[in-house]
N, C-alpha and C positions, 0 to 999 in steps of 0.2 A: 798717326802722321809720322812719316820719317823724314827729317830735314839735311840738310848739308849739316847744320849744326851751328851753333850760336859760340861764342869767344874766339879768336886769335890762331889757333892752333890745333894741332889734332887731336880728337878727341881724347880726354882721361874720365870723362863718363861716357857709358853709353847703356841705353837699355833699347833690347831686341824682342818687339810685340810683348811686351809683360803685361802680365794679368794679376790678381791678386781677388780672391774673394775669399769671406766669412760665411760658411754656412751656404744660402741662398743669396746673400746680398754681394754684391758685383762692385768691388771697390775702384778698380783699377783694371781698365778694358783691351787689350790688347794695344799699349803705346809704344812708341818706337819713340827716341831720340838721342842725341848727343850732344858733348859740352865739351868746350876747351878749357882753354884759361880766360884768365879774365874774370867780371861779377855776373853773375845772370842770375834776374829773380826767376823765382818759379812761383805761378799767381795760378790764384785759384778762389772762389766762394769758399767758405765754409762745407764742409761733405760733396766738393767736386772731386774728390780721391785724393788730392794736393797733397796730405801729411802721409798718407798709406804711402805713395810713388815715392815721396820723399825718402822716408823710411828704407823703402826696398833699395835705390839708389847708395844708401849707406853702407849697405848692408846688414841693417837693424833686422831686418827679416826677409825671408825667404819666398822669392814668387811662386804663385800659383802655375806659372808658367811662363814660357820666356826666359830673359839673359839677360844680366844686369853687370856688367864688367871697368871696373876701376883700374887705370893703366892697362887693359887690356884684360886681365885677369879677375875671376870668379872671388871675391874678396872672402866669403865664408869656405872657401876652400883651400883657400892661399890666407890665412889670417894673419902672417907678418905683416903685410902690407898694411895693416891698420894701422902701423907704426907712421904711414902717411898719409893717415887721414886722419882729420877733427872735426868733429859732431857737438855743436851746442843743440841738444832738446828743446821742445815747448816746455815739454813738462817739467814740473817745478819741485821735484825726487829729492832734494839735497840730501844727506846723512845728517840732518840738523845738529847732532851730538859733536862731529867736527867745528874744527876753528878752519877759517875761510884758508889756512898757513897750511892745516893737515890737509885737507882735499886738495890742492893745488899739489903738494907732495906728494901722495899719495898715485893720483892722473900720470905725472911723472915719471914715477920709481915703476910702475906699471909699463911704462915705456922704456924701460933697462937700462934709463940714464944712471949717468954716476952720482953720487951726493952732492959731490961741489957743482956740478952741472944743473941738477935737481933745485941748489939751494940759492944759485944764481938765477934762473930763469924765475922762479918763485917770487924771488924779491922785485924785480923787473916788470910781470905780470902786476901782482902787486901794488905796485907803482904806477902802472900803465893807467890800471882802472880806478887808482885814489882810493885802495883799499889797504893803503898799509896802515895806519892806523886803525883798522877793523879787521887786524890781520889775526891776531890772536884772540876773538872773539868766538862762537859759538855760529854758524850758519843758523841756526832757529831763530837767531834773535836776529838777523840781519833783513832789512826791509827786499820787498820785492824787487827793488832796482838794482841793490847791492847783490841778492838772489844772482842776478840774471848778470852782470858783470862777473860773476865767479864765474857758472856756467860757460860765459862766453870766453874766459881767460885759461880754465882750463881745454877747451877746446882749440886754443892757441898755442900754449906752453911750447908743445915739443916740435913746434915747425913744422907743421905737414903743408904736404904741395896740393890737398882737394881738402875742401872746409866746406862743411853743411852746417848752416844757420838756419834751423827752426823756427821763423818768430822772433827774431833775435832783443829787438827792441823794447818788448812787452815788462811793462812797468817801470820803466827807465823814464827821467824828469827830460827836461829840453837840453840839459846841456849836455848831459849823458848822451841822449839818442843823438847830437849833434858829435861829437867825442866819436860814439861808434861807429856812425856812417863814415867820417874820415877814417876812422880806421879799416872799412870795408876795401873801399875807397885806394887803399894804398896796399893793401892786399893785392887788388886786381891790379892793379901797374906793377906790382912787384915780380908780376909773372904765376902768382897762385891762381886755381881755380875755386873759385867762391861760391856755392849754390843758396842763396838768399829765398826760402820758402815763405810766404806773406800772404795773407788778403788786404793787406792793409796797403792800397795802391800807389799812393802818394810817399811813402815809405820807401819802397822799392828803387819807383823814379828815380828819388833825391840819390839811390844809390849805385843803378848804373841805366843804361840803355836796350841792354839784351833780357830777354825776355824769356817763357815757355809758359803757353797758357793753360792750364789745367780745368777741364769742364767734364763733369759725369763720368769721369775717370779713364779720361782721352787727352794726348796732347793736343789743342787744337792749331798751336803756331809753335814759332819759335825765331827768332831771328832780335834785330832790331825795330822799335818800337814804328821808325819811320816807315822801315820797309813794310813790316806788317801792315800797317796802314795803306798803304800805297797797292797793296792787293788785292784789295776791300773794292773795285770798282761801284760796286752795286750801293756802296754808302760814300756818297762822295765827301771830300776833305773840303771844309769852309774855313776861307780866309780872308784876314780883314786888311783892307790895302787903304792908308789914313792919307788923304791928301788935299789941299788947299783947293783944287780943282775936282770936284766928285763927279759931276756930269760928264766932262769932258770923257774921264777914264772910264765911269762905268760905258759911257758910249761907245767906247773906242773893246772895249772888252766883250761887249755881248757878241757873239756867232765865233767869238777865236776855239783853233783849237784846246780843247782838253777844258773849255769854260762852259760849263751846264746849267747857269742861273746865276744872274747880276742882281744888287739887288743897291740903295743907296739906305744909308744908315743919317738921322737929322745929327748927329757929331759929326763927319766931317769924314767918315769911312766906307769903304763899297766894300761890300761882305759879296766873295764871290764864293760860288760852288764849283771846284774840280772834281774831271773823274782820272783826273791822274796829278796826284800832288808834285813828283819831281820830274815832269814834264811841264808842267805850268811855272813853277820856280826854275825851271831853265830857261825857258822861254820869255818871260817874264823881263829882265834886262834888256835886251835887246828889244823889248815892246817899248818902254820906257824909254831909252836911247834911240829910237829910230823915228818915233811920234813925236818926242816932244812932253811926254807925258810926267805928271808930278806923282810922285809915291816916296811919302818920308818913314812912313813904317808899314814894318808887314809881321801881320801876325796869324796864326795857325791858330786857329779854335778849339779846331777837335782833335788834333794829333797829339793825342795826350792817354797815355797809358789807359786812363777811364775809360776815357771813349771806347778805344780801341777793344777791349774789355767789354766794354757794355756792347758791341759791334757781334762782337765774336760770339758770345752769348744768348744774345737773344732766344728767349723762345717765339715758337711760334703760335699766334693766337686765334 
């Protein structure tokens, strides 16, 4: 698939039909897309290519074929540029033998900063993710969540303007994983480009809107989670309209346009089926204002990243 493109802005990633296989096996199929600024998850099951793309997208490794360009530019060919990009892993590699103070230094001075520059941002980081007290410790002994706040801190340190997060969340407690998504969070309004790699869907959500669905090693969308939805004719969007008068509305709702199935719910709600969700929600007001009609809440069912997912997915049986 090749899209307009998901964030804000013109594109600072972009990959041209890339491919990537092992051997006989077919990782990653010929995908087109692009990213601006802004957070966008990139979702995927488990061995739908998700981590391969990812990867190629970094510039961790080289496609089988196709173009994969940051800022416009071939990054394993132009490798300064890495100077502005940060990559936190899945994997969980640390040099255990370091203290959480050397690795963060280390990320750094790798970056051609100065010492007092090196030894400011360190303590900052540090600070950020409530590991100064486990600063001078040993990475081996530091628990999975503390693992994964390093990982994620050096991938911050030196300011870069394109951030690939692997999985970022993985082993992190609730208030950690709370902590991090604001800090995704404030990334994307800050104007960086965020690439959020996950199967963990609910995850994602809580961290932005924009999207790139990853299946059999294809992008299959990309955009925002509404609009993708809103594409889907063939699965319509059900929503729940709560109101003190159900008869009246569900009656007054059956044969309109863009309304494919009224149905009444014993709580006090008419679960309707659209085949166009932001034509129904425009129309919708002026239904209510011109009838007469009672609707104290409206709620979307299915327009929820899952769904959406499970929509797009499907196999066939």
């Amino acid at each position: 698939m090749t899209g307009a493109g998901v964030g804000n802005e013109a594109a600072r990633i972009s990959a041209d039909r890339v491919g990537k296989w092992f051997g006989e096996v077919i990782a990653v199929n010929n995908c087109s897309l692009s990213v601006g600024t802004g957070v966008v998850g990139l979702l995927g099951a488990n061995g739908a290519g998700k981590s391969t793309l990812f990867k190629m997208l970094a510039g961790m490794i080289e496609p089988s074929h196709g173009t994969v360009r940051v800022f416009g530019r071939r990054l394993r060919e132009d490798v300064g540029w890495y100077r502005r990009v940060g990559f936190c892993p899945e994997s969980d590699a640390l040099p255990g033998w370091m203290t959480g103070r050397e690795f963060l230094s280390l990320m750094l001075r790798l970056m051609d900063l100065e010492k007092a520059d090196v030894d400011r941002r360190v303590d900052y980081w540090l600070e950020r993710f409530e590991l100064t007290a486990a600063a001078g410790r040993r990475l081996g002994g530091y628990s999975k969540g503390m693992r994964q706040k390093i990982k994620l801190a050096q991938a911050l340190a030196h300011d870069p303007d394109v951030i690939f997060l692997d999985e970022p969340l993985n082993g992190m407690d609730p208030v950690s994983r709370k902590q991090s998504i604001d800090l995704v969070q404030e990334l994307g309004q800050a104007g960086r480009t965020v690439l959020v790699s996950s199967h963990i869907l609910p995850e994602v959500e809580s961290m932005t809107s924009q999207i790139i669905l990853i299946d059999r090693g294809r992008a299959l969308a990309e955009g925002g989670i509404t609009e993708i939805r809103d594409k889907m004719p063939e699965h319509p969007t059900t929503v729940a309209l709560v109101s003190d008068d159900v008869r009246r509305l569900a009656g007054f709702l059956v044969g309109q346009e863009h309304v494919v199935g009224v149905e009444i719910e014993a709580e006090g709600r008419v679960i309707v089926r659209t085949d166009h969700a932001l034509g129904f929600y425009r129309a919708l007001p002026s239904w209510i204002l011109e009838n007469d009609l009672t609707v104290d809440e409206i709620l979307t069912l299915d327009d929820s990243l899952e769904a959406v997912f499970q929509y797009l997915t499907e196999r066939p049986t």
